[in-house]
Each structure stands twice: as structure tokens, then as C-alpha cells.
N, C-alpha and C positions, 0 to 999 in steps of 0.2 A: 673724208680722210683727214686724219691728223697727223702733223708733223711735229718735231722739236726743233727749235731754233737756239743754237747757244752762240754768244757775243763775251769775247773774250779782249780785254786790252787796259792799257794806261788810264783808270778812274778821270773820268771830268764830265763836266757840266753837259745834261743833254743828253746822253745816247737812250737811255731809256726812251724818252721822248721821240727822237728821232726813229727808231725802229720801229715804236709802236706807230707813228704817224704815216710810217710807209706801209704797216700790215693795214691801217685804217683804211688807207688808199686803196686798197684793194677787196676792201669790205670782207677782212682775214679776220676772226675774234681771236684774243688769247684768252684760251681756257683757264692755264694758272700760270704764275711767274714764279719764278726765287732770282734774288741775286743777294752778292755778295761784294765785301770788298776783303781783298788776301793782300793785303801788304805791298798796299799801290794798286791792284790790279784789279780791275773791274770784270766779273763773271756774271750771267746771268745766262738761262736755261729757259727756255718758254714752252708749252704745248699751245699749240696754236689748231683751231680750226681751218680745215680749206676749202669746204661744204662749199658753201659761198659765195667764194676767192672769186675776181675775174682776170685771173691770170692763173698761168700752171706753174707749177711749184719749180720748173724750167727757167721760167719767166721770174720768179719771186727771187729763184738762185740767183740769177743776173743781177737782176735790181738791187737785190743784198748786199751784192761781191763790190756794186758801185760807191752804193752806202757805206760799205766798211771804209773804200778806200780814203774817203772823204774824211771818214773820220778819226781814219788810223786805230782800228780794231780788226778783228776778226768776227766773221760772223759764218756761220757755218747753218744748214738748214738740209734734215733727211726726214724721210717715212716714218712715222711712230712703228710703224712694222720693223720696217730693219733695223732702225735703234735699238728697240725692244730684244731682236735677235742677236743684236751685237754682244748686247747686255747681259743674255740669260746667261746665270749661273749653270 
């Protein structure tokens, strides 16, 4: 199964880093990345593998929501399925 992972907040040093080190943790690949910066603001979009993963994407939501707080972002993580559905035109 693959999910998208998008991280949203105030640009600084690290969060790339840090997300990717806690998908590593759980032996999560990112398939591809984008990010960006909009005028301050740090955006990045992931598809991630969860093949894998030794935790459920339950478990990953947690751990994320912890990580966000820490470092004052958002981090948001659903289904490539339902993203996809949210999506279609």
C-alpha cells in the first residue's frame, strides 16, 4: 500500500531530515518527494511505500502528529486510494 504524506509550516532547518528519519525508522521508502518554499512557508508532498513499514499507518499517523508538534508544522498522512478519490476530476 502507498500513502501520501504532505508537511506544511514555517521553512527552517531540518524537517526534511527529520520526517524522512522517522519514515527510515520504520523501514517506510519514499517513492518520490516535491517540496517547495511559498513565501516563508515550507510545503512538501511525499508518496511513500508501506509494504514494509513495521507499524500501521494508525501507528505512523501518531508518531507524525508527535513529530509535527515538535516541530511546529503540519503533517498530514492518508491512502494513495483515497487521496487519489479526493482528487479525481
Amino acid at each position: 500500500m502507498n500513502a501520501i504524506i504532505t508537511v506544511v509550516g514555517s521553512d527552517k532547518v531540518g524537517i526534511i531530515a527529520k520526517v524522512s528519519n522517522l519514515l527510515n525508522d520504520h523501514s517506510i521508502n519514499i517513492a518520490d518527494i516535491t517540496q517547495t518554499i511559498l513565501s516563508g512557508n515550507f510545503v512538501m508532498m511525499m508518496m511513500v511505500e508501506l509494504d514494509k513499514a513495521d507499524i500501521s499507518i494508525d501507528e505512523l499517523r501518531s508518531e507524525m502528529n508527535k513529530k509535527a508538534e515538535e516541530m511546529s508544522v503540519e503533517i498530514n498522512i492518508m491512502s494513495e486510494k483515497v487521496f487519489s478519490a479526493m482528487h479525481r476530476v
